[in-house]
MARBA-3410 file (N, C-alpha, C, O; in Angstrom, 1 decimal):
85
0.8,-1.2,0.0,0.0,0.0,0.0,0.9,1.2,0.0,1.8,1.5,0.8 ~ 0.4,2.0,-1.2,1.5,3.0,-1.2,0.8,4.3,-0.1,-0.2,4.2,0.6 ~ 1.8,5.5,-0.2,1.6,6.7,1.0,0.1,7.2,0.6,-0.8,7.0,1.4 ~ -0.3,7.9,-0.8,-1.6,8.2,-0.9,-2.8,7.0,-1.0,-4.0,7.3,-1.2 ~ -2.4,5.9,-0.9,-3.4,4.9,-0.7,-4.4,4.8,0.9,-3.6,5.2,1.8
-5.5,4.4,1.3,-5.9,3.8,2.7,-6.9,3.0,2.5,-7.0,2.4,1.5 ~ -7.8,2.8,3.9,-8.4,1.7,3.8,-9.8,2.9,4.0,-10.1,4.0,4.5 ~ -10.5,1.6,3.0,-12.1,2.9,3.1,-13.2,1.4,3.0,-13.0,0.4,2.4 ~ -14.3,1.6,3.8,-15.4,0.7,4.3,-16.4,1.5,2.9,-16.4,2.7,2.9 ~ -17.2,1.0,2.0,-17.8,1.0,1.2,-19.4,0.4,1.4,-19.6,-0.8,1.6
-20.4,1.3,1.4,-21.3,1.2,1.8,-22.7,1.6,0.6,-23.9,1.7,0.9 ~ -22.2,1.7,-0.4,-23.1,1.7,-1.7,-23.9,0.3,-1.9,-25.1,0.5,-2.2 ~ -23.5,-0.8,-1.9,-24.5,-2.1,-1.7,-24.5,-2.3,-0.7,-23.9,-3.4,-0.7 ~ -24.7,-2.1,0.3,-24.9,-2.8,1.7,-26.2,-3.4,2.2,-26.4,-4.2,3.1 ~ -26.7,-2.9,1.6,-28.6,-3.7,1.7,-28.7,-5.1,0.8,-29.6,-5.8,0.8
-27.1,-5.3,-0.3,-27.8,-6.2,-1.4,-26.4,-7.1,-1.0,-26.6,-8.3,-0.7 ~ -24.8,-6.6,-1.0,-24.3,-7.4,-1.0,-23.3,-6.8,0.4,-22.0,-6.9,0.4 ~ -23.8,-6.2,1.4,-22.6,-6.5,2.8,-21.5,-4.8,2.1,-21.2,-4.3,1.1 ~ -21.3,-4.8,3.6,-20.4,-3.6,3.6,-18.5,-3.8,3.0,-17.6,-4.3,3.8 ~ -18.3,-3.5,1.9,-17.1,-4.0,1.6,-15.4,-2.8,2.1,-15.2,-1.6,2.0
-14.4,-4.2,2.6,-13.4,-3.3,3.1,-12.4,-3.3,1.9,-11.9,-4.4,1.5 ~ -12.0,-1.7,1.3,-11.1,-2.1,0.5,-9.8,-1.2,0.4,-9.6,-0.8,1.5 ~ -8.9,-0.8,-0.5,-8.0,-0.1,-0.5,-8.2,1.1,-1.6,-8.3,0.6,-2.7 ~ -8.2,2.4,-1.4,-8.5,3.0,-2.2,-7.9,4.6,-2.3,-7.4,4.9,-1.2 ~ -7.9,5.5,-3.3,-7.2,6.7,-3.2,-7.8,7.7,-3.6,-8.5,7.4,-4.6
-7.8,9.1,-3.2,-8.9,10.2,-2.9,-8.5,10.7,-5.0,-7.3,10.9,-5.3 ~ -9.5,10.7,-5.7,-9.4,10.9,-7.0,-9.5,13.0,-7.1,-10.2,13.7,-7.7 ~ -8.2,13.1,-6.2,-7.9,14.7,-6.1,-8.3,15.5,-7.2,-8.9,16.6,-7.0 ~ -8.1,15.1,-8.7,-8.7,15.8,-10.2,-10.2,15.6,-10.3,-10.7,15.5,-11.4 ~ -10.7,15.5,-9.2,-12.0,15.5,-9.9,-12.7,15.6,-8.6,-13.5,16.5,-8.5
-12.5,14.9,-7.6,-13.0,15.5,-6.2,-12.6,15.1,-4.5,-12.1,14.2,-4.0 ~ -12.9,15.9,-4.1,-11.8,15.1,-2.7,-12.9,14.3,-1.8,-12.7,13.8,-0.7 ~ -13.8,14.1,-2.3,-15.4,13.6,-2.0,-15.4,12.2,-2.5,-16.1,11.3,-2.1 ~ -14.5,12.2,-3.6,-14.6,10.7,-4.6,-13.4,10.2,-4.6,-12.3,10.7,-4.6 ~ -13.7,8.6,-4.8,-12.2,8.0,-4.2,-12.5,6.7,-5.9,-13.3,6.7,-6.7
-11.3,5.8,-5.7,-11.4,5.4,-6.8,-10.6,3.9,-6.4,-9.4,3.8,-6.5 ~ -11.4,2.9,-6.0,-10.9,1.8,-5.4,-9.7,0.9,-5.9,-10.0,0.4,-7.0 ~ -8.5,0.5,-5.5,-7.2,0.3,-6.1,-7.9,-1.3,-6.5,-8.8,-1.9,-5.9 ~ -6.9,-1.8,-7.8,-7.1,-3.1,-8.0,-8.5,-3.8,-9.0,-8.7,-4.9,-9.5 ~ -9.3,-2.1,-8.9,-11.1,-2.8,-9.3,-11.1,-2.5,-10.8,-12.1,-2.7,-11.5
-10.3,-2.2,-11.0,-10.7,-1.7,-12.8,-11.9,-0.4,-13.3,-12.8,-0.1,-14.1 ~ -11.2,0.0,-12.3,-12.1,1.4,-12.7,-13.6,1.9,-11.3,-14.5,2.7,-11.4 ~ -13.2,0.8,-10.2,-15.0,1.5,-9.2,-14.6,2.7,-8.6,-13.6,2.9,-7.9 ~ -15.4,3.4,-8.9,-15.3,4.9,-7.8,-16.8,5.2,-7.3,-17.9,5.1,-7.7 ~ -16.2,5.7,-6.2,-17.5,5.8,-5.0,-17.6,7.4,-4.7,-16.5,7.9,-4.9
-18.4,8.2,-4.4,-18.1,9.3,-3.5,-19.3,9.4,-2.7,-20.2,8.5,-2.8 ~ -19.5,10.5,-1.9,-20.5,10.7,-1.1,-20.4,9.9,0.1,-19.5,9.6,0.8 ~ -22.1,9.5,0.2,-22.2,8.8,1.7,-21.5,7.4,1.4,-21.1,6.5,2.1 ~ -21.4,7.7,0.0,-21.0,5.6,-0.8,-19.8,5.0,0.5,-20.2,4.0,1.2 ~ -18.7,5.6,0.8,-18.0,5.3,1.6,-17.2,6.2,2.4,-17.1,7.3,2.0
-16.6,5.9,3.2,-16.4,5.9,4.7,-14.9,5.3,4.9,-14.3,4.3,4.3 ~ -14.3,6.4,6.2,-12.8,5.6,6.3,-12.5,5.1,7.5,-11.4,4.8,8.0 ~ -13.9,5.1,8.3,-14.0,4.4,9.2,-15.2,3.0,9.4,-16.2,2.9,8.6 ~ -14.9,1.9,10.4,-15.8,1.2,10.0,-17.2,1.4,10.8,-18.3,0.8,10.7 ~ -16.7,2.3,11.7,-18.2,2.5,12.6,-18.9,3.4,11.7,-20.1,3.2,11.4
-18.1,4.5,11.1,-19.3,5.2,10.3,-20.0,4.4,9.1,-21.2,4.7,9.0 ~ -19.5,3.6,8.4,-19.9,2.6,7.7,-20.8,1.9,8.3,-21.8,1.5,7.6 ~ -20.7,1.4,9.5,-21.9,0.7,9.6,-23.2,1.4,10.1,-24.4,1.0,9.9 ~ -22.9,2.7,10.8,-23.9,3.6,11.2,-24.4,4.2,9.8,-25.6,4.5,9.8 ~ -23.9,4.3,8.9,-24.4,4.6,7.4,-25.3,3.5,6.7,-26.2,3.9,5.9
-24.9,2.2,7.0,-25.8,1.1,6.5,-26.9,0.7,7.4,-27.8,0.0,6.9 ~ -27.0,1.1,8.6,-28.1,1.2,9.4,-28.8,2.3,9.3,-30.0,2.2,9.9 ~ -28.6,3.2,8.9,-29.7,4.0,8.3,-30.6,3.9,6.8,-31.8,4.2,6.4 ~ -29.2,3.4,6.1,-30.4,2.9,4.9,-30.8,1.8,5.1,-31.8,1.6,4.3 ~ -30.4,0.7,6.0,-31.6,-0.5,6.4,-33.0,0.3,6.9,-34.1,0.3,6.3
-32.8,1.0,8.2,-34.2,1.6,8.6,-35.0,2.3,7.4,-36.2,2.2,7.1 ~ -34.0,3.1,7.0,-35.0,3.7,5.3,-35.5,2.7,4.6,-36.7,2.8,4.4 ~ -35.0,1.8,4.2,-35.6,0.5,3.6,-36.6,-0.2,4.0,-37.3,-0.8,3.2 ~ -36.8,-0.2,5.6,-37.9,-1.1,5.9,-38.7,-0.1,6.2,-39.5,-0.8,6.7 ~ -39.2,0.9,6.3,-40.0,2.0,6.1,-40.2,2.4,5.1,-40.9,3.4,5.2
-39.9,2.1,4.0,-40.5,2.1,2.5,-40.9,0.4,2.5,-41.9,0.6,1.9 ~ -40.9,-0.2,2.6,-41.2,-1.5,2.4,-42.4,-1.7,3.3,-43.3,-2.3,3.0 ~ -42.3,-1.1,4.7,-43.8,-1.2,5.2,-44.5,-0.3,4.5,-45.4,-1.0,4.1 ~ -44.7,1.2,3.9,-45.3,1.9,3.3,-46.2,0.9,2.2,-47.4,0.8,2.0 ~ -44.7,0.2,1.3,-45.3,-0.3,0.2,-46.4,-1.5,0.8,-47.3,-1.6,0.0
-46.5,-2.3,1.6,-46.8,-3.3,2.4,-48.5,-2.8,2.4,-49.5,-3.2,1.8 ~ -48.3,-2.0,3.4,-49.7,-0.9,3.7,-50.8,-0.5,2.7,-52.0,-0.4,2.9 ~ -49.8,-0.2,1.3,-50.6,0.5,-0.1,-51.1,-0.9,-0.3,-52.3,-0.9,-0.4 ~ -50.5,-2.1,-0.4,-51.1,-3.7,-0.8,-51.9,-3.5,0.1,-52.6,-2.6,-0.1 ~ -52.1,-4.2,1.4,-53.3,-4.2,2.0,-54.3,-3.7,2.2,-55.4,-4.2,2.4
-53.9,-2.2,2.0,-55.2,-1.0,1.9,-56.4,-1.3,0.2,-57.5,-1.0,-0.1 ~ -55.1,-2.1,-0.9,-55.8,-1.9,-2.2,-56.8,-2.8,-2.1,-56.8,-3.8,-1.3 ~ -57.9,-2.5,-3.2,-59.6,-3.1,-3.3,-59.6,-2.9,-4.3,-59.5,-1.7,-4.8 ~ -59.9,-4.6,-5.2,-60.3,-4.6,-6.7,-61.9,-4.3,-6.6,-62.4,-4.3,-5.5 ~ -62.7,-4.1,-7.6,-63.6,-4.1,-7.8,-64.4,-4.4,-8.8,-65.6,-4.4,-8.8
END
């Protein structure tokens, strides 16, 4: 691992495939927000996507699980409430 390289917790699929730990470096020409994962052939993340810690990553994926299951009861609710006629 070179000096501008670190470790970043990736939290863009975490509802479909798990919070992934990987090695990655801040993509400075374009934003200090977006990083550009070493080894992947091109994945870049920015935003809430990932995290350079792993508590914030998982405090990040427990928020979009709760968002998730509160759209999913919503949608739940519109099924039960509907009436063919």
């Amino acid at each position: 691992m070179s000096s501008d390289t670190f470790k970043v917790w990736i939290t863009r699929y975490a509802l479909t495939e798990g919070i992934y730990e990987k090695e990655a470096k801040v993509c400075i020409n374009v934003s200090e927000d977006m990083i550009e994962v070493i080894g992947s052939n091109g994945m870049y993340f920015h935003g809430k996507d990932w995290h350079r810690t792993k508590e914030s990553a998982i405090k990040r994926a427990e928020e979009m699980r709760k968002k998730k299951i509160t759209s999913v009861e919503k949608q739940l609710q519109k099924l039960k409430n509907m009436k063919f006629e």
